[in-house]
ZAMARGU-4260 file (C-alpha; in steps of 0.2 Angstrom, whole numbers, plus 5000, padded with zeros to 4 digits):
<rodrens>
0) 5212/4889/5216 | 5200/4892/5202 | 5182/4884/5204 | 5171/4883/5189 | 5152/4881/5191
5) 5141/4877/5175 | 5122/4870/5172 | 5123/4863/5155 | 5108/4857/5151 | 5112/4841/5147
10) 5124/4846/5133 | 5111/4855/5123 | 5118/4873/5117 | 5112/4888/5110 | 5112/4880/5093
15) 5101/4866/5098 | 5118/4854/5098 | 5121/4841/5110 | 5139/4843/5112 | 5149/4836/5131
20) 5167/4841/5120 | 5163/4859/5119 | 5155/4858/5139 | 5172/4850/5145 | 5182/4862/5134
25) 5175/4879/5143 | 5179/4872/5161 | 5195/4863/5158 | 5206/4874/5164 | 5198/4875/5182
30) 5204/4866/5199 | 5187/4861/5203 | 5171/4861/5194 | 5151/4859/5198 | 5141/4854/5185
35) 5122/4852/5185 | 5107/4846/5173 | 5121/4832/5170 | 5109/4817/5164 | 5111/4798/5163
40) 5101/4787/5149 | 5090/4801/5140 | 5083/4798/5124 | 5083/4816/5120 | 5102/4817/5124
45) 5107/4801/5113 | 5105/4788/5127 | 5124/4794/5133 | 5130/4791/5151 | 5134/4808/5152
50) 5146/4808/5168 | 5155/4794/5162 | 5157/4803/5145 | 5164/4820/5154 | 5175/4812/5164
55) 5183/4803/5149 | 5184/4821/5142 | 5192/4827/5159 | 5204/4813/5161 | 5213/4823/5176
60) 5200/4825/5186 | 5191/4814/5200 | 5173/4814/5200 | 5157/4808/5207 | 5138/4811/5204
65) 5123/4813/5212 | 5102/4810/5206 | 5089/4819/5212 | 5077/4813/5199 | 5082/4794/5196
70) 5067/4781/5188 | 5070/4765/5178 | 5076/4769/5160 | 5061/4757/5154 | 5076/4746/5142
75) 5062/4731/5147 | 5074/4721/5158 | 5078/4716/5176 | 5096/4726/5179 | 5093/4740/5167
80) 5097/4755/5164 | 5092/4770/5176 | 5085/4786/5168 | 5092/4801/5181 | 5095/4821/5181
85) 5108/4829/5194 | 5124/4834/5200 | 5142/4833/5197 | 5159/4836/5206 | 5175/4838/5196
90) 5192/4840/5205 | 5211/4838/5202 | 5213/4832/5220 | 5201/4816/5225 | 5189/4821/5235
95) 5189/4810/5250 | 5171/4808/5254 | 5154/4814/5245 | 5137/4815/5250 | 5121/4817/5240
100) 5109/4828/5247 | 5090/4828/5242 | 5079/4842/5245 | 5062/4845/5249 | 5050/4845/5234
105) 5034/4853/5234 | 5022/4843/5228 | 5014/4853/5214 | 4998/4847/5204 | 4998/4856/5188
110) 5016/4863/5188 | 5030/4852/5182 | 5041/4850/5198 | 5055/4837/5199 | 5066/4830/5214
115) 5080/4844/5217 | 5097/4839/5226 | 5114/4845/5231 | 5130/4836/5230 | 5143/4837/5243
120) 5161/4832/5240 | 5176/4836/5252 | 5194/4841/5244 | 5210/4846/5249 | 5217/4865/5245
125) 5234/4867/5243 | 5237/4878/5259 | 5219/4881/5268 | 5216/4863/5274 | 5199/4854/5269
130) 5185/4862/5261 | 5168/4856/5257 | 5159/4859/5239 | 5141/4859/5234 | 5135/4858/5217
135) 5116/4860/5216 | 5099/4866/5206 | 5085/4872/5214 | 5067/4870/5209 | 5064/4881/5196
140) 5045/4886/5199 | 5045/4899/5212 | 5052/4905/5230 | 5038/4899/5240 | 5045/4882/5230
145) 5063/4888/5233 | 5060/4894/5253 | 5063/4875/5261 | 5077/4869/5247 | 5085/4884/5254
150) 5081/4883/5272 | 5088/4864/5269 | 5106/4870/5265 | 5108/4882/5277 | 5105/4868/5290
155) 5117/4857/5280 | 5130/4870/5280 | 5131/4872/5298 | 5128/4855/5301 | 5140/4846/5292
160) 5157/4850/5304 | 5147/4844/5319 | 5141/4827/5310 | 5158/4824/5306 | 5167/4813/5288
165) 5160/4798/5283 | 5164/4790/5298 | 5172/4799/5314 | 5174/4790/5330 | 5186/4771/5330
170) 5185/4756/5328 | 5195/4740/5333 | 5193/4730/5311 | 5204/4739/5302 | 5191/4736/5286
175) 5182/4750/5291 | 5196/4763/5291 | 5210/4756/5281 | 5221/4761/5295 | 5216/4779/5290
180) 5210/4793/5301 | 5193/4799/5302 | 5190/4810/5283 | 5187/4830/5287 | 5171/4836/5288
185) 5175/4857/5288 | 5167/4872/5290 | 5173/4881/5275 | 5159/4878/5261 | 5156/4883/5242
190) 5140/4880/5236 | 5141/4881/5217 | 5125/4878/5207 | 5111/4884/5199 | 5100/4895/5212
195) 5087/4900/5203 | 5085/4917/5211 | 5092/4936/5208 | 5098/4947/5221 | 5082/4954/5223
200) 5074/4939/5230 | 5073/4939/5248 | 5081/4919/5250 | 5096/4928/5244 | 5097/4938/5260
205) 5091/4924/5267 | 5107/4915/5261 | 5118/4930/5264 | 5110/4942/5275 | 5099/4955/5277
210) 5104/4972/5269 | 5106/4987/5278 | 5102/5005/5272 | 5117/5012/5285 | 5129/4998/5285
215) 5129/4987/5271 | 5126/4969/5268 | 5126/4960/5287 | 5131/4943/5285 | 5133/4931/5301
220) 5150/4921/5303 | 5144/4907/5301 | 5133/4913/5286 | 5139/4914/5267 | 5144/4927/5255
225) 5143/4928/5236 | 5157/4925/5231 | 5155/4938/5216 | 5152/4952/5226 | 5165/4948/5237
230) 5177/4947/5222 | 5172/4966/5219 | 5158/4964/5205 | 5140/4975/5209 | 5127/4964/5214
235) 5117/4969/5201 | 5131/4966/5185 | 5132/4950/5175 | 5119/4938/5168 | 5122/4919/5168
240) 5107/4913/5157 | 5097/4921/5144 | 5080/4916/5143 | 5061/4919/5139 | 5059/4917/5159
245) 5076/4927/5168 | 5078/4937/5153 | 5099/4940/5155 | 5100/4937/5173 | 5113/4932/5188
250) 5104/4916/5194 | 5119/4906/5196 | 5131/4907/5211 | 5147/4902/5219 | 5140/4906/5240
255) 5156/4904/5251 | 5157/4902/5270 | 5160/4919/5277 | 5178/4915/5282 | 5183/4916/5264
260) 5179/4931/5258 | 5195/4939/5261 | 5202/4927/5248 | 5192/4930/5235 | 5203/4936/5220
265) 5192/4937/5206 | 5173/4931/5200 | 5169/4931/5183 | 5155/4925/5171 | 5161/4917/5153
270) 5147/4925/5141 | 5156/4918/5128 | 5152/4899/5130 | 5137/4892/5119 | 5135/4875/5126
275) 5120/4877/5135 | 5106/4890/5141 | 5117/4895/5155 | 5136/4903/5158 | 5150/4898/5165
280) 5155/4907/5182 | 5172/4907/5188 | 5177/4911/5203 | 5196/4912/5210 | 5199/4910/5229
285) 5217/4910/5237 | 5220/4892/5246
</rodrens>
């Protein structure tokens, strides 16, 4: 399967063009995608409800979406329209049951600082079972900012498989399941997105462990790898945004649970695509 992860800044490339055709065009040959800086009702975006508008350019795909920042669209009526700024999930296969997950946002006083979140959506692989995907943003101030987003999904990863689907248990009325059984809540995870760090920064060991002098990279079983350096690339290669603040720098990631490393086939980053301030990274994983 090929996963494709992609912050597109709401459609506005390196040309200062706001085009979702040329978005949708670089990602469509993926099986899943996450997508982030994906915006709803922005005057500076034409007013277009942009994940209604890529879907309707990915007609093959299920989707949902998920706001972190979400405030009234000030249209002047009762029923309006909602301003919002987040996450979306692309798929070929439906994806059986989604979660929106907000994370803590330090309350700055001078800095810009908007509610981040990560959207979860649970899919079928072809031969692996159930897997869960995360597309997310973290704050883009600073670690110390960063620190509790990311502390935040590492207690959703290992969570999520004890809390169970969108419902778990029984239950005697048949409107509640639909005579269906309890949705898959598993342990394998990609969480696709926009990090906002390098290698260097010590949440990335925090995410994937600490590194050893003698031994290597130590990650836990129940931890994650990335994925691109589990596909063979250095850990230092690529860039997936160019920009008076990373200056050509890997800040966006495709973390897998442990337990795929072994089937990861190839990572790559599309330098090629202009449709936004950030690349395209691929990744593709044997499921």
């Amino acid at each position: 399967m090929k996963f494709a992860s992609y912050n597109i800044q709401y459609g506005k490339g390196k040309d200062g063009r706001f085009d979702l055709a040329r978005i949708a065009a670089c990602v469509a040959d993926a099986d899943a995608i996450a997508l982030q800086e994906v915006e709803r009702f922005w005057p500076r975006s034409g007013n277009v409800d942009q994940p209604a508008a890529l879907a309707a350019l990915l007609p093959d795909f299920y989707w949902v979406y998920g706001a972190g920042y979400d405030m009234d669209a000030d249209t002047g009526k009762p029923g309006g329209q909602r301003r919002q700024f987040g996450n979306m999930l692309l798929s070929r296969t439906p994806i059986a049951t989604s979660r929106n997950h907000l994370l803590p946002k330090y309350g700055a006083t001078a800095q810009f600082c908007l509610q981040r979140s990560a959207l979860e959506g649970v899919i079928e692989t072809p031969s692996s079972g159930a897997l869960r995907l995360y597309s997310l943003h973290l704050s883009h101030i600073d670690d110390g900012d960063r620190a509790a987003q990311i502390e935040r999904l590492i207690e959703i990863h290992r969570a999520a498989p004890d809390e169970g689907g969108a419902w778990c248990g029984a239950h005697k009325e048949s409107d509640w399941t639909q005579g269906r059984p309890p949705p898959p809540m598993p342990a394998a995870a990609l969480f696709m997105g926009d990090f906002n760090i390098t290698h260097r920064s010590a949440l990335y060991a925090r995410l994937v462990g600490p590194l050893s002098a003698e031994f290597g990279r130590v990650t836990a079983k129940s931890g994650l790898v990335d994925a691109y350096v589990a596909a063979g690339n250095d850990v230092a290669s690529g860039w997936s945004c160019d920009s008076t603040l990373t200056h050509r720098e890997r800040i966006d990631f495709c973390m897998a649970s442990a337990s795929l490393a072994p089937l990861v086939k190839r990572a790559w980053i599309d330098n090629d695509a202009k449709g936004s301030d950030h690349q395209p990274i691929w990744t593709e994983i044997e499921l």
